[in-house]
Structures are given as structure tokens and as C-alpha cells.
VEXTORDO-238986 format. One record per residue (C-alpha): y, x, z; residue in one letter. Coordinates in steps of 0.1 Angstrom, whole numbers, plus 5000, padded with zeros to 4 digits. Example, Ala and Ser with C-alpha at 12.3 -4.5 7.8 and 13.67 -1.06 7.14 Angstrom:
BEGIN
495551235078A;498951375071S;
% end
This chain:
BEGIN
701478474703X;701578634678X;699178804655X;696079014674X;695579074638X;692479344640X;693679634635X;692679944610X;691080094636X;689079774640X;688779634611X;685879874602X;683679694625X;684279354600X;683779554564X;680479334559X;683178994564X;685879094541X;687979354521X;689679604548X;690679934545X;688680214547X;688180364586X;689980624601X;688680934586X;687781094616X;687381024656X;690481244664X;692381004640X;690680724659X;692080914694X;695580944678X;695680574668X;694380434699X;696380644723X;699880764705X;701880444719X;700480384753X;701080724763X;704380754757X;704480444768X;703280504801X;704680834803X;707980694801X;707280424830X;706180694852X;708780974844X;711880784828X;713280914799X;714781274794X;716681394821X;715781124842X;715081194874X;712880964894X;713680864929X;711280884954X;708980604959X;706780444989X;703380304976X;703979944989X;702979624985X;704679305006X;704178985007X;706878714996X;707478415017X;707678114997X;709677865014X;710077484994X;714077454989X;715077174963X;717077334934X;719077224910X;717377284874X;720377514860X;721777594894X;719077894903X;720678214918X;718478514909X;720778834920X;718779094914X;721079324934X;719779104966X;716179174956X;715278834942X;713178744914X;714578654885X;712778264874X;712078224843X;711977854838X;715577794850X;717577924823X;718278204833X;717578454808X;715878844811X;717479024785X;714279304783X;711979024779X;713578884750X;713679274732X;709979274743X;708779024723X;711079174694X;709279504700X;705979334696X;706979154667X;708079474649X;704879664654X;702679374641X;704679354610X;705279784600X;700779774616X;700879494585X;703079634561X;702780014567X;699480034585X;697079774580X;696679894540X;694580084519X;696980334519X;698480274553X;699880544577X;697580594609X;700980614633X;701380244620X;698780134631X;699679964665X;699579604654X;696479514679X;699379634707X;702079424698X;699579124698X;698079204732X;701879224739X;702678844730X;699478724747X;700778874781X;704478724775X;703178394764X;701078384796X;703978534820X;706578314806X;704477964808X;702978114839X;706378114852X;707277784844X;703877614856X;704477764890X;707877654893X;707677284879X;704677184887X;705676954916X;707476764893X;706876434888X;707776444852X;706176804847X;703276724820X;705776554797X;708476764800X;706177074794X;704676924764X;707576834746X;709377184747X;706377324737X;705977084701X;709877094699X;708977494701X;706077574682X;705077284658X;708677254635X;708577644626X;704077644625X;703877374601X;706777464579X;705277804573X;701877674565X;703377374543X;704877704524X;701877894524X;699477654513X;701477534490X;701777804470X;698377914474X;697777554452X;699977624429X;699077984421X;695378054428X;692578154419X;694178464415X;692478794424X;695878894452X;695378544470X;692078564491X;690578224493X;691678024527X;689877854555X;689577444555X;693277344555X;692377064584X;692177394605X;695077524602X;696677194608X;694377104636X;694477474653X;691177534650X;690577794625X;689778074649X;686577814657X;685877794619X;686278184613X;683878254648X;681278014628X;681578144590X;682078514599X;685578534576X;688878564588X;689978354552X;693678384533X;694878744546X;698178554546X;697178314570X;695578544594X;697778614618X;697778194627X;694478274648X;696578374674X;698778044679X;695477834678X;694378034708X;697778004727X;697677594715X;694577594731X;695577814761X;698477544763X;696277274767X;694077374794X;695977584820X;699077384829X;695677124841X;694077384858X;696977554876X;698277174888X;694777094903X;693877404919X;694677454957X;696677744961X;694577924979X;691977894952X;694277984927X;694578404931X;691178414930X;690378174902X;692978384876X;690778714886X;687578524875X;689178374846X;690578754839X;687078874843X;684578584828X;687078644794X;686179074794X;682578964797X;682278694770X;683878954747X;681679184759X;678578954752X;680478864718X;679979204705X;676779344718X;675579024697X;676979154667X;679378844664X;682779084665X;685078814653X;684078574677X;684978814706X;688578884686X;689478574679X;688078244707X;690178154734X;687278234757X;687078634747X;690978644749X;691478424778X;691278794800X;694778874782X;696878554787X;695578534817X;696678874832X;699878744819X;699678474843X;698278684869X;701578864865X;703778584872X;701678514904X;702478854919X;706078844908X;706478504926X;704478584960X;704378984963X;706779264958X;704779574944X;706079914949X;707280054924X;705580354918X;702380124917X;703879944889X;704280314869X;700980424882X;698980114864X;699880244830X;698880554840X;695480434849X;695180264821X;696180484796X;693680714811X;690280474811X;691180404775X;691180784768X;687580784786X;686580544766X;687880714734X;686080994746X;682880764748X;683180624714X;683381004698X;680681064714X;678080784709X;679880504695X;679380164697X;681579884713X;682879974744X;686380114734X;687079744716X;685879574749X;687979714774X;690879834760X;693179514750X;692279414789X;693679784799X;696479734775X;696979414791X;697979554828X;699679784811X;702479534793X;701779354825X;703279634848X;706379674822X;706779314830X;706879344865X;709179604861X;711379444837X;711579154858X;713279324891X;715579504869X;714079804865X;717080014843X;714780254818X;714279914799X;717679774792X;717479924758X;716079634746X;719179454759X;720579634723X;721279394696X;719079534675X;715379434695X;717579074709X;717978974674X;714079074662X;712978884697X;714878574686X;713578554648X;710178684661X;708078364663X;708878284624X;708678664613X;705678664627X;704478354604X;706278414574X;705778814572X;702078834555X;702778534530X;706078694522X;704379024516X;701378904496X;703378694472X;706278964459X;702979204453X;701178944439X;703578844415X;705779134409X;702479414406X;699379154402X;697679344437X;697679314472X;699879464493X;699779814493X;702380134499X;700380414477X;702680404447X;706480434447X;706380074432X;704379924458X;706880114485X;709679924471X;707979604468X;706879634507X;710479704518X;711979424498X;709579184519X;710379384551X;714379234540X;713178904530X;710978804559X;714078914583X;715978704559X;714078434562X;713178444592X;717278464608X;717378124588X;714677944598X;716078084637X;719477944630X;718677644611X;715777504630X;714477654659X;717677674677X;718677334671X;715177224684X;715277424711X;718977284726X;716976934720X;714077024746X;716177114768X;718176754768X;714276704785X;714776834824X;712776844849X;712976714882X;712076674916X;711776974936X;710677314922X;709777614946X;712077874940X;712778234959X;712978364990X;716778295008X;718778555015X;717478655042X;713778595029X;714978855004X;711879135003X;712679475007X;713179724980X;710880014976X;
% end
């Protein structure tokens, strides 16, 4: 989810589509935008924080057996002491995943509120991260649960109906909101002129702003991203079911690969916002999120593999930095929310057999922005746009002392907000999907003696 809003650093590319601030006045700024998190990011994968020191490490890879046991749904064991996996789909619960998508909510909103301006600071500008971020999640987590349940005989049902009781409540309250204000206050200069509502409502505005070259209502941006995980949604639980197995390893690394390419094609054709925003030219992302959950369920990478892919990645994005400061062109925006990609992907390998250097985000702090992240992530733009609206008649903006203010108090609000809607809607909703169980059996880790060895 949620926003692959483009970010300052790519929202040059579009000036000829809409208002966007200026580019990044130079190509070491460009460098220093691109490259600031991931290193430190990767760095501290690989080395561990200060004073840590890291254990030596056998570059391994193994092999998982996979025997079919019949499970109870909320009876999974997942010690991660004994080396298993911990499933996803069982309710059983990884803490680090839950701060990760609290991470990646936070850096779309500060890209957004502190970035993603006219007057916006470059170190802000990591909103295209935290979106690459939720696409990976969104594709590890269903992943999960589509190669768990999908013997079930009541699979397809149950699936869909967590998914509405998830997303639709939360999705068509903030657009009700949005919209309707919109109607009540526009035209006004601040409120930028929104795609066909039926869009929004159907999930198909990413199709309309592909065809009319305009991204529409700033506010309403960011819902781009949920049409393309709606869409993801519909198509892969299909695809995944009817697959042989042995087809399937090799059908994700296509699907990884034919996505790169059409976004590739995308912008060598000079149609830019059709390779940001179509399910096909961001099908790569999910789907290395899926690709994830595959490897967590059959293999057991070493773990200095899993620190080495950031590495690698960090390092052919810096190549292709290097590349664009040189020439130009498209290249860096091609390959680099792929690279980003296997890096978030590693982290969630990672994450998932317990690795310790990420159980900060165990803290309360990133748990409680990962549980009001799906509605902070709708509500944060309109939020922001109306209080500058009405209260300074402009856009948002933080290059006056005024506009600071006004920016922080939607910071507050949309947390406000967004805690409510979190308490008062989605949580209910979500104890009512899961009255809806699967059954059947469900393939779940090895045994204990099955249990693959540690690196």
C-alpha cells in the first residue's frame, strides 16, 4: 500500500502534467536523495549498529522440507528459538513487521509534508521508499497467507472477505470525506481539480491518470497505490491456486522481470506516469514481496546473504546515480524501486527469523504508527491541504513560519484522526473477519526435527 507517491526527485520528470516542485538543484543533491537512507540502511544490516559486533557467518543456502501436517488455524507453533518460520496467516503476530509498515508510513507522510514541497527539505525526501516499502509488505503478508490457505476449501471466500472487511470501511470513508469537501469548497485555487469520482470508487484511477497524463486532486494521490494493490488482490490469489508448484518459482521471477521491463518500455516512450502508477510496471515490486514469502517458506538463506543483498543493491543504485550525472535519462527511475525492492525484501527475511538489530520497531512508538498507518496514509494529504487551504488560502508549503505551524498541526491531526478511525473502525472490522476461518488443511513448517539449521 500505501502511497508510491513520485517523489521530488521524480516529480521533475511530470512538470509538463502538473504543478511540482522545482528539481533538485544539482546531481549531488540528486545522489544525496537517492542514496542517504538505503545506505544506512544497508550498512546497518550488514554491520549492526554501534558496537555491535557481527558473528561470523557461512554463505548458505538450504532447502526446507515441506511436509503436509493438518493444523489447527490458531494453534501454529512458530519458535523461533527451534529455527522455524514464523506464519503469517495464523495469528501469530511479527512485532518488526508491524513497526515496518509504521516506518513506511512515516516517511511517506514527513516526504509529503516536509519534502514533497516547494520549499521542502531534500533529507525528506524518501517518500518513493516507504511506498516501495508497503508494496513489498502487502505482497509478503498475502503471499504468506495464499501459500498457507490455499488448500482450503473455503479459501477464495474467506480471503475476500478479510480483505473488504480490511480495506473498503477505512478507503471509502476517507474518499466520502475528501470528495465531499472538495464539493463543498472548490473551485478554489489550493484544491487541484480531481479525477472522475467513479474512479476512485471503482479503483481505477491509476488507468484514468496512465490515459490523461494527470495524477488529478494532490489530495487524492496517494489512492493510486490501493487501486494497484485492489487489482494485485484480484489476480494473484487465482494465479498462485492454479499454478503447479513447480511452475510457481519460476513464474514469480518472470512476473518480477516482465514488470521491470514494461516500466522500462513505459518510459523510454515518454509515458512516465504509466510506468509509476499501472499494476503491470509495479507488479516487479509486489511481486518480490511474494517472491519473499516463497523463500521464507521453502529455503533458509544464510544470513550474511540476506546482509549482502542490500549491499548489492545499494551499490547498483549508486552506479546508476553515477549514470544519470553523467548522461541522464531514465535508467535510475527504472531500476531502482526493483533494487529497493530486494532490499526491504532481505530486511524481511531477516525480520522474519528473528533477526535482533530490528526489534526496535517492537517500541511503542513505530507499533502504534504501524497500526494507524493504513488510514494515516489516506487521510494525511486531505488533512494537510485543507488547514492550508483554509487557514493561509495556499497549498501546503513549510517556507514561512506560518506555513511550518500549519504543517505541524496536520502532522497532530492526521495521527488524531487516524488513532480514531483505528479504534473505532478498523479494529472492530478486523475482529469481524476473523469470526471467518479457514479450514481444511494448511501446509505449515518443518517438525522439529525438519527444523533447518541455523547459519
Amino acid at each position: 500500500m500505501n502511497d508510491p507517491i513520485v517523489s521530488r526527485q521524480e516529480s521533475f520528470l511530470f512538470d509538463r502534467h502538473r504543478s511540482l516542485p522545482s528539481p533538485p538543484d544539482s546531481a549531488a543533491q540528486m545522489s544525496f536523495q537517492f542514496m542517504s537512507f538505503p545506505a544506512m540502511l544497508s550498512w546497518y544490516i550488514l554491520i549492526g549498529p554501534p558496537g555491535h559486533q557481527p558473528k561470523r557467518l557461512m554463505l548458505d543456502i538450504s532447502e526446507r522440507p515441506l511436509p503436509r501436517q493438518t493444523a489447527a488455524v490458531d494453534d501454529v507453533m512458530t519458535a523461533e528459538s527451534q529455527g522455524h518460520p514464523r506464519r503469517i496467516s495464523s495469528g501469530t503476530r511479527i512485532p518488526e513487521i508491524d513497526g515496518g509498515r509504521g516506518l513506511a508510513a512515516l516517511a511517506v507522510v514527513l516526504a509529503h509534508y516536509f519534502g514533497e514541497v516547494a520549499h521542502g527539505l531534500p533529507g525528506f525526501t524518501v517518500g518513493w521508499m516507504g511506498v516501495n516499502l508497503f508494496f513489498v509488505l502487502s505482497g509478503f503478508l498475502i503471499g504468506s497467507i495464499i501459500l498457507e490457505r490455499k488448500g482450503c476449501s473455503n479459501f477464495f471466500s474467506v480471503f475476500y472477505i478479510r480483505r473488504t472487511l480490511r480495506i473498503f470501511p477505512a478507503y471509502f470513508t476517507a474518499l466520502a470525506l475528501t470528495l465531499g469537501f472538495i464539493w463543498l469548497h472548490g473551485p478554489a485555487p489550493w484544491i487541484g481539480p480531481p479525477l472522475p469520482a467513479l474512479s476512485y470508487f471503482t479503483f481505477t484511477q491509476n488507468f484514468v491518470m496512465a490515459l490523461r497524463g494527470d495524477y488529478g486532486a494532490p489530495w487524492l494521490l496517494p489512492t493510486w497505490t490501493l487501486a494497484v494493490e485492489e487489482q494485485f488482490y484480484l489476480v494473484i490469489p487465482l494465479i498462485i491456486t492454479l499454478l503447479p508448484s513447480r511452475w510457481l518459482l519460476p513464474a514469480i521471477i518472470g512476473g518480477i522481470a516482465i514488470g521491470c521491463i514494461a516500466r522500462a518500455l513505459f518510459y523510454l516512450n515518454g509515458s512516465e506516469i504509466a510506468g509509476q502508477v499501472l499494476l503491470l510496471s509495479r507488479c516487479d515490486i509486489l511481486l518480490t514481496g511474494i517472491l519473499a514469502a516463497y523463500v521464507h517458506r521453502r529455503f533458509m538463506p544464510s544470513e550474511l546473504l540476506l546482509r549482502l543483498i542490500p549491499l548489492a543493491a545499494v551499490a547498483a543504485v549508486l552506479l546508476a546515480v553515477f549514470q544519470f550525472r553523467a548522461s541522464g535519462g531514465t535508467l535510475l527511475f527504472i531500476v531502482s524501486p526493483l533494487l529497493m525492492a530486494f532490499l526491504f525484501a532481505s530486511y524481511l527475511l531477516l525480520t522474519a527469523r528473528g533477526w535482533p538489530q530490528f526489534r526496535f520497531l517492537r517500541s511503542r512508538f513505530w507499533q502504534m504508527f504501524g497500526t494507524i498507518s493504513y488510514s494515516l496514509y489516506l487521510i494525511h494529504q486531505p488533512i494537510a491541504g485543507a488547514l492550508h487551504g483554509l487557514i493561509l488560502d495556499g497549498r501546503p508549503d513549510i517556507g514561512t513560519v506560518p506555513q511550518v505551524m500549519v504543517t505541524f498541526a496536520a502532522l497532530l491531526l492526521s495521527i488524531a484522526f487516524a488513532l480514531a478511525s483505528s479504534r473505532l473502525m478498523e479494529a472492530p472490522l478486523l475482529r469481524l473477519g476473523r469470526t471467518w476461518r479457514y479450514d481444511g488443511q494448511m501446509i505449515v513448517g518443518p517438525s522439529k526435527v525438519d527444523a533447518p539449521r541455523s547459519a
